[in-house]
C-alpha positions in Angstrom: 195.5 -4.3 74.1 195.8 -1.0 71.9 199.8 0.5 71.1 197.9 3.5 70.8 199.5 5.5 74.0 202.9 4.4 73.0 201.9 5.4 69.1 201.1 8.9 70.5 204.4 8.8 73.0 206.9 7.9 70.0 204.7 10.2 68.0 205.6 13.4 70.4 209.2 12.2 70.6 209.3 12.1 66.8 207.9 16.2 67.0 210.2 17.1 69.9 213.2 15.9 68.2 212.0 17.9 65.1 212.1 20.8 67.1 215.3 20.7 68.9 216.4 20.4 65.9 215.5 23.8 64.5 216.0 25.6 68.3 219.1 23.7 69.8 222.2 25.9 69.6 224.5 24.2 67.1 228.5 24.1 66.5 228.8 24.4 62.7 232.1 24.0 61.0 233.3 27.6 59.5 235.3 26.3 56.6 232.4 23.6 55.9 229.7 26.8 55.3 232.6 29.0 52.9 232.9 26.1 51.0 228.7 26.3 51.0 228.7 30.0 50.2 231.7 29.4 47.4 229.5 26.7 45.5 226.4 27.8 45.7 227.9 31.2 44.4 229.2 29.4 41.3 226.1 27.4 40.8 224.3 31.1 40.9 226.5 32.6 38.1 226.5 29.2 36.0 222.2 29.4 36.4 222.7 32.7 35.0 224.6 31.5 31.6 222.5 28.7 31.5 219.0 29.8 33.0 217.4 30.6 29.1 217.7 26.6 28.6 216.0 25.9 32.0 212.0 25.4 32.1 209.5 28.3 32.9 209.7 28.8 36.6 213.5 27.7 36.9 214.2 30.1 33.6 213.6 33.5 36.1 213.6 32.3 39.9 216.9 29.6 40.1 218.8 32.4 40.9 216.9 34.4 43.7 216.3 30.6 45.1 220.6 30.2 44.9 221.3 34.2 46.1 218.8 33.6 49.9 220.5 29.9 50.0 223.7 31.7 50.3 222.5 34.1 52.6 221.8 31.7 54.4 225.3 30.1 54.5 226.8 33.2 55.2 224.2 33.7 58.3 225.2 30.2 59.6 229.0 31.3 59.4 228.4 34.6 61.3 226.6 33.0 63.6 228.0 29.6 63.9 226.2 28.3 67.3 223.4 29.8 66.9 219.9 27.6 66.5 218.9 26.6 63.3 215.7 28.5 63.9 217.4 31.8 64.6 219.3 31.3 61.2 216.4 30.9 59.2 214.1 34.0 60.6 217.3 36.5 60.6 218.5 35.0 56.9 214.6 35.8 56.0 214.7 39.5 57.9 217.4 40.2 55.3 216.1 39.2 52.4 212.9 41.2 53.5 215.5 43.8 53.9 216.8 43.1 50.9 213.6 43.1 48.4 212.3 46.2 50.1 215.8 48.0 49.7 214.3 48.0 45.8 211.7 50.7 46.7 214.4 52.9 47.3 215.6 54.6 43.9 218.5 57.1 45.1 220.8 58.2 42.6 224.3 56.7 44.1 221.9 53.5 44.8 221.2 53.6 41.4 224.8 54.1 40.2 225.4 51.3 42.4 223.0 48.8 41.2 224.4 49.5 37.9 227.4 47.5 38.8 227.5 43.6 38.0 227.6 43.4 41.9 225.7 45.5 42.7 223.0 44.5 40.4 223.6 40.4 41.8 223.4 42.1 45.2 220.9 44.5 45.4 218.4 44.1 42.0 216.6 46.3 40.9 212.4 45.9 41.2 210.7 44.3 43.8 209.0 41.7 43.3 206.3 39.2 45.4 207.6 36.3 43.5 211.6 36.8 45.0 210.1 36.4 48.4 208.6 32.8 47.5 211.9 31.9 46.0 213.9 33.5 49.1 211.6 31.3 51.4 212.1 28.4 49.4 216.5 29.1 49.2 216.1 29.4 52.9 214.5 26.3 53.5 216.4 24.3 51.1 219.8 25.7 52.9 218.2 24.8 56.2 217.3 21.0 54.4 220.8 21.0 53.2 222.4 21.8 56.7 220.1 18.7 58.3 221.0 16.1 55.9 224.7 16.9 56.2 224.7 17.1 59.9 224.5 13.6 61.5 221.5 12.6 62.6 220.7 16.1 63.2 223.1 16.2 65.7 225.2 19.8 65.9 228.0 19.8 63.2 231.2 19.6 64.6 233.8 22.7 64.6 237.1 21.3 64.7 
């Protein structure tokens, strides 16, 4: 006799737990994600000293991919039980936000994108390329935050 039904039952509990992954609500440990947002902002600021040795692609996008990954960290801290799934379409509203902002060429905006942070911050031209790299910061972030939780259970706040 075939194991094809039960192939195509543990199959569809393979995809729902996939998905309660991304939609359950989760309980994510505050301190845990400013530690996140703390390293991933020095591993953005060392790309920048080292980003002329890194390989073509790397060279220009390791830092757009590092700036949306703490984004997201800093989404997941605001809004600690909230799904995965929420995290990632409101961390990619604001980089959308974000990349558009650069259309806008006001003098104080200007002045203020002069600044070191306002320059890491803001930037300066938009470009179709930052999106792809926010996408993938997002999605690594969201990667990150399933391997460290266990078994994809909801991380623990105390």
């Amino acid at each position: 006799m075939s194991n094809a039904p039960q192939n195509i039952e543990n199959s569809q509990r393979e995809q729902s737990n996939a998905m309660s992954w991304l939609t359950a609500e989760r309980h994510r440990n505050r301190l845990y994600y400013a530690l996140l947002i703390g390293a991933t902002i020095l591993l953005g600021l060392a790309s920048r000293r080292v980003d002329r040795f890194l390989p073509g692609p790397l060279h220009k996008n390791t830092g757009d991919v590092l700036w949306a990954m703490m984004a997201y960290w800093i989404i997941a801290t605001l809004f600690a039980r909230r799904s995965t799934l929420f995290l990632v379409s409101v961390t990619g509203a604001f980089c959308l936000f974000i990349e558009c902002f650069k259309f806008i060429q006001a003098p104080w905006l200007d002045t203020l994108r002069a600044t070191t942070l306002g320059r890491l911050i803001f930037g300066y031209n938009f470009s179709w390329s930052n999106l792809l790299c926010y996408a993938i910061g997002i999605g690594i972030g969201a990667l990150i935050e399933r391997l460290t939780s266990k078994s994809g259970a909801p991380v623990a706040t105390h």
